[in-house]
N, C-alpha and C positions, 0 to 999 in steps of 0.2 A: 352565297345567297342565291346567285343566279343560278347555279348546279341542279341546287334544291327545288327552285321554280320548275328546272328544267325536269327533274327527275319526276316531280309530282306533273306535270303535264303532259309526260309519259304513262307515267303509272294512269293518272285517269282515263287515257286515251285508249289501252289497253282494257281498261275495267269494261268503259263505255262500247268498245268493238265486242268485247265479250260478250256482258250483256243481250247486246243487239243480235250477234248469233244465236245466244240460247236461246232468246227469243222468238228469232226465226224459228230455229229446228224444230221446236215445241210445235209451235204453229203449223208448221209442215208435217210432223208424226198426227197432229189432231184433226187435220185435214184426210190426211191420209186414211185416218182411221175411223171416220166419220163420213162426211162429204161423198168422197173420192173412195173409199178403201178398196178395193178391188175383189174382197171375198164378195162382194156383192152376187158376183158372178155363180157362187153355187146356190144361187137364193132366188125361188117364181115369186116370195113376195117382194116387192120393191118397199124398197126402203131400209131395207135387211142386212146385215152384215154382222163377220162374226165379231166378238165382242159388244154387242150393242147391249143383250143380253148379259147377265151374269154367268160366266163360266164353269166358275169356281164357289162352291155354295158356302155358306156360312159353316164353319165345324165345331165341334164342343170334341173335350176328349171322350177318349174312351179304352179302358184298360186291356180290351183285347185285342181292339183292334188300332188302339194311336187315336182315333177321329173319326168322325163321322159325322154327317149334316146334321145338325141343330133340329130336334123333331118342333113341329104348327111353327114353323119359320115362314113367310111368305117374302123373298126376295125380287129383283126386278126381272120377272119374265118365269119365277120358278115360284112352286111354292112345295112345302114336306108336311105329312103326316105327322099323326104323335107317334108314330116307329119308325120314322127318323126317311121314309120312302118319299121318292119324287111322284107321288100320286094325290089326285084330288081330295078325297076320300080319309078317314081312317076307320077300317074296315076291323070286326069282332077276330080275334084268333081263331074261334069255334068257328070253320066253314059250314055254312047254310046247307043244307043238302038242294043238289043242283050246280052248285059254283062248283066250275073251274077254277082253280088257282097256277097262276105261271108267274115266276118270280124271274127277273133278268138282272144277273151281277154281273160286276167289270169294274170298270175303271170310268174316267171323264165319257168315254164313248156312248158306255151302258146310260149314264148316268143323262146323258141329250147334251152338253154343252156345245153351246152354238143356237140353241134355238128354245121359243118360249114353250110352255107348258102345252098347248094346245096343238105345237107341231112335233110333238117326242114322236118319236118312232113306236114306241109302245103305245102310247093312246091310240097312232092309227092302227099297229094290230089288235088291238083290244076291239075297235070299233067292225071291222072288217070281220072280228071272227064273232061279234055279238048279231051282223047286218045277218052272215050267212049260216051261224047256228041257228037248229030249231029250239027252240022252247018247248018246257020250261028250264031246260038245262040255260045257262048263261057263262060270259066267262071275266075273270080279273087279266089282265097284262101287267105287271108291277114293277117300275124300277127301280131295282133296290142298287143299282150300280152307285158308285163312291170315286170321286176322281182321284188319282193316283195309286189306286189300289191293284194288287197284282191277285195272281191266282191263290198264293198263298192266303193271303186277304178274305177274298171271296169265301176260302174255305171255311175261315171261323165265323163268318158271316153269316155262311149257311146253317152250321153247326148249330151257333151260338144263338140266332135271331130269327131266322127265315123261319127255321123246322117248327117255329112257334104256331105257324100259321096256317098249318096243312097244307102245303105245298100238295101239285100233281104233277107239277113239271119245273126243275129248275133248269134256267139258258147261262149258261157262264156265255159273256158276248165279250170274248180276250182273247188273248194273244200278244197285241200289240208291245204292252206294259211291261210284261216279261220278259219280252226282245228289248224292249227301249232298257231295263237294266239290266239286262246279261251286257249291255253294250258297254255301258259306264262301271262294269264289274261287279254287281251287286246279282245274284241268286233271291228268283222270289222267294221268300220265305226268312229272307237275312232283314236286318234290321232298315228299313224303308224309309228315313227320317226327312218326308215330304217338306212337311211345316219348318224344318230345321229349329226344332223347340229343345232339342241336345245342346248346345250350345249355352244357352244360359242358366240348363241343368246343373251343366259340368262347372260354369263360373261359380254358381249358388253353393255346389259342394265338392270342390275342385278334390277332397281328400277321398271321395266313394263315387265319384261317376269319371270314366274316360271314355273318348271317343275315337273310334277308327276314325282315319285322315278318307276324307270322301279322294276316291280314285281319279273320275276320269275329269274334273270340272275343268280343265283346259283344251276340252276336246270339245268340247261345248261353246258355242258363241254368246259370248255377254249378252245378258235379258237389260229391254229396256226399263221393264217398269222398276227394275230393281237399283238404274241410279237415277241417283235425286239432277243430278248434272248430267242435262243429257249429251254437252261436249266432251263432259268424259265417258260418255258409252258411246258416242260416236269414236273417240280417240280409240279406246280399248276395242271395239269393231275394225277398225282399220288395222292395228295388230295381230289381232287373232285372224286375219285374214291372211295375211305376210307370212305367219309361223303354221297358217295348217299344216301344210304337204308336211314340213316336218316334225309334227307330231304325230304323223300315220303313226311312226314308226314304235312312239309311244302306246299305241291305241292294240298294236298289234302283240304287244307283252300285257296287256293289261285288263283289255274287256276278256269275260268268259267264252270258251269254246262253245260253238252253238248245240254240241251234243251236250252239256249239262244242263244246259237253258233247258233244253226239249225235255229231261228225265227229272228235272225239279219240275216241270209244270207237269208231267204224267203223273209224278207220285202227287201231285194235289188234285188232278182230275179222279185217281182210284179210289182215296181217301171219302172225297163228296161221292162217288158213284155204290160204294161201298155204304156208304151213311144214307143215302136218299134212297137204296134197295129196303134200307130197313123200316126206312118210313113211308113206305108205298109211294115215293116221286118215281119219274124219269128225269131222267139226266140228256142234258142235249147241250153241245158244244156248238158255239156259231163263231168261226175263225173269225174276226175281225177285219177289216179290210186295210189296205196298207196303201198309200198314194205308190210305193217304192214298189210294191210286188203286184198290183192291180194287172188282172186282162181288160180292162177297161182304156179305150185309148182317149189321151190324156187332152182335154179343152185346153184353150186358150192358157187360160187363167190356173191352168193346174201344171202347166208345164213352168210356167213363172214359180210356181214356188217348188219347181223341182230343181228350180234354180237359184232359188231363193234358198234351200234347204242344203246347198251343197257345200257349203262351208262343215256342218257338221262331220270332222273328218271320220271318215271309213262307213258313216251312217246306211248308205243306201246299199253295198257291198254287203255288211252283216245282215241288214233287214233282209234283204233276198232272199240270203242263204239259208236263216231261219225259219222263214215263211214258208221255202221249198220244203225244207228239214219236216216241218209244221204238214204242210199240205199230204205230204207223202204216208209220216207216220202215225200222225192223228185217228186218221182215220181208217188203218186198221187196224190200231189201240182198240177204235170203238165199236169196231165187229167181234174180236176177242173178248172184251171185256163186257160189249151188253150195253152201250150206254150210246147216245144219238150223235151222228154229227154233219154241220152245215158248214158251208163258207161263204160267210157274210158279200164277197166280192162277187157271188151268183146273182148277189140283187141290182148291185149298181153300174157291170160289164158293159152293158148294152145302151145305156145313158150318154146322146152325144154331149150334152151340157156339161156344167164342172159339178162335180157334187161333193168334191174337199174344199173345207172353206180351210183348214191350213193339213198340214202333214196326218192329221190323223180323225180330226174332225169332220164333220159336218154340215151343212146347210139346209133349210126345211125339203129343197130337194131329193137331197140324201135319205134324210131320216124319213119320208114321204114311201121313195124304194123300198129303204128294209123295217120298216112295217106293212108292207104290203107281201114281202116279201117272208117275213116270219109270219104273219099269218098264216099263209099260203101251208110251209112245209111244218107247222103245227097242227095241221087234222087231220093226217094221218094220227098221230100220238093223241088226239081229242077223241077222235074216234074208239082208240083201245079203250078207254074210259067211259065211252056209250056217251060221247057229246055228235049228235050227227049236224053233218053241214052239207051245206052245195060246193057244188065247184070242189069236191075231194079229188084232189090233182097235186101232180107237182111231185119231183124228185128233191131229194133232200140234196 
């Protein structure tokens, strides 16, 4: 009987420490992430940080493309068209004569996560090239970006939804996406299963669906929001920190060589450059910027999460490489082939401030730059179209 007393005044001892810790930690991540967070730092509004916003928008399926945001959704800090775009607006298919139309696809980047509606990067180039077009010409800026979508993506995107609209200029604003899974072994254009909505596919009809074994998820560090226990995602973080280095070694059989990364994302760039010749668009590539490959030298606050981000084993190694790969043959793809291209990291280089609110994001800061910044190397291509502006300057 004593044993028992014993063992139960243990056991609750133990319950009670627990407890108390998860308690703490919770406390501590929501301090952190609120209060205190430190992405504050790529943010001129005070009070700002990432995540405060909605990131990740509401999504309904969709058979071409997996998902897509929810069209007349108004979330916190976003809100979507009835065609499913992060714009105020839902604008006729039949362009008015006079409008410009510029559509920007991507990924979470394109798309603004990080910051409210009023601070996208597109609103400010929209505004910028409405201040300094003459009239009666006018122009749209329209984010049609989708977060975790690759180029592959974008292309039936454009195909299937955009070309609805009369487009004059489509911005693919990527890169990034297509790197981040040539790394974890995936090829844009292979099966992208973001939501992980496979899974209870496969249990509902375990005799007609199977599922490739996802590649690299140990190369990856445990996501907090995905345990409900946050001493076991602190536990499971302190492991996968122990076993990086030797998972290189995994990382190094497994993610894709950065030359097919680069010739799957060419043959989706030719495919849209090929389709948007037939529909009177131009085509304009804006590389995406990268905290890993940036000329931009690095704040306070950005070099913390270059260290914060190094756990990802071989991450800043391939991104490099890709980027360089990226930078060198992008762009004389797009002299050969006829179609435009920019690097997004020409807007934010010269920014002593931080302007990544984490590895690939950014802050009203950021997105403040490359809308001022797409403005800017869009009047040239407004101009072919007979939109005139001021201030026609500026190399791509």
């Amino acid at each position: 009987m004593e044993k028992n007393k014993k063992f139960l005044f243990f056991a609750a001892t133990l319950i009670i420490i627990a407890a108390m810790a998860e308690g703490a930690l919770r406390l501590y991540y929501h301090l952190r992430n609120s209060t205190f967070h430190p992405s504050k730092a790529a943010y001129d509004t005070v009070g700002e940080y990432y995540g405060k916003y909605t990131t990740f928008p509401m999504m309904e399926y969709s058979q071409h493309l997996g998902f897509r945001p929810i069209p007349n959704f108004k979330g916190k800090g976003y809100n979507t068209n009835a065609d499913s775009f992060r714009y105020d607006i839902t604008f006729p298919q039949k362009k008015p004569k006079g409008e410009y139309r510029i559509f920007v696809v991507g990924g979470s980047t394109a798309w603004g996560a990080g910051v409210k509606q009023d601070q996208l990067y597109s609103r400010i180039a929209e505004q910028e090239l409405k201040a300094q077009c003459v009239a009666p010409f006018t122009a749209r800026v329209i984010s049609a970006g989708v977060g975790a979508f690759v180029s592959a993506h974008e292309r039936i995107l454009i195909i299937d939804h955009i070309a609805k609209f009369e487009p004059d200029l489509i911005v693919m604003f990527d890169g990034w996406n297509d790197i981040w899974y040539g790394y974890q072994g995936i090829l844009p254009g292979e099966t992208i299963d973001y939501l992980n909505v496979a899974p209870p596919l496969q249990r509902a009809m375990p005799d007609r669906i199977s599922i490739k074994p996802k590649k690299l998820d140990t190369l990856k560090p445990p996501s907090y929001n995905s345990h409900f226990f946050k001493l076991h995602f602190l536990l499971k973080q302190t492991l996968f920190r122990l076993k990086a280095v030797k998972e290189a070694e995994e990382f190094e059989q497994l993610a894709l060589s950065p030359e097919s990364v680069l010739e799957a994302y060419l043959k989706n760039i030719h495919v849209v450059k090929d389709f948007s010749s037939r529909i009177n668009a131009k085509l304009m590539i804006y590389l995406q910027p990268s905290i890993y490959s940036t000329k931009k030298n690095l704040a306070v606050y950005e070099k913390e999460l270059m260290e914060r981000y190094k756990f990802y084993v071989n991450l800043v190694k391939y991104n490099r490489t890709l980027y360089k790969l990226f930078r060198e043959r992008v762009p004389r793809d797009a002299k050969k082939e006829n179609y435009l291209f920019s690097d997004a990291d020409n807007s934010i280089y010269r920014e002593v401030k931080a302007v990544f609110a984490d590895q690939v994001h950014f802050g009203d800061r950021g997105n403040r730059l490359i809308g001022k910044h797409l403005a800017k190397i869009l009047k040239p291509a407004l101009a072919q179209k007979g939109l005139t502006c001021i201030n026609l300057t500026g190399a791509l």
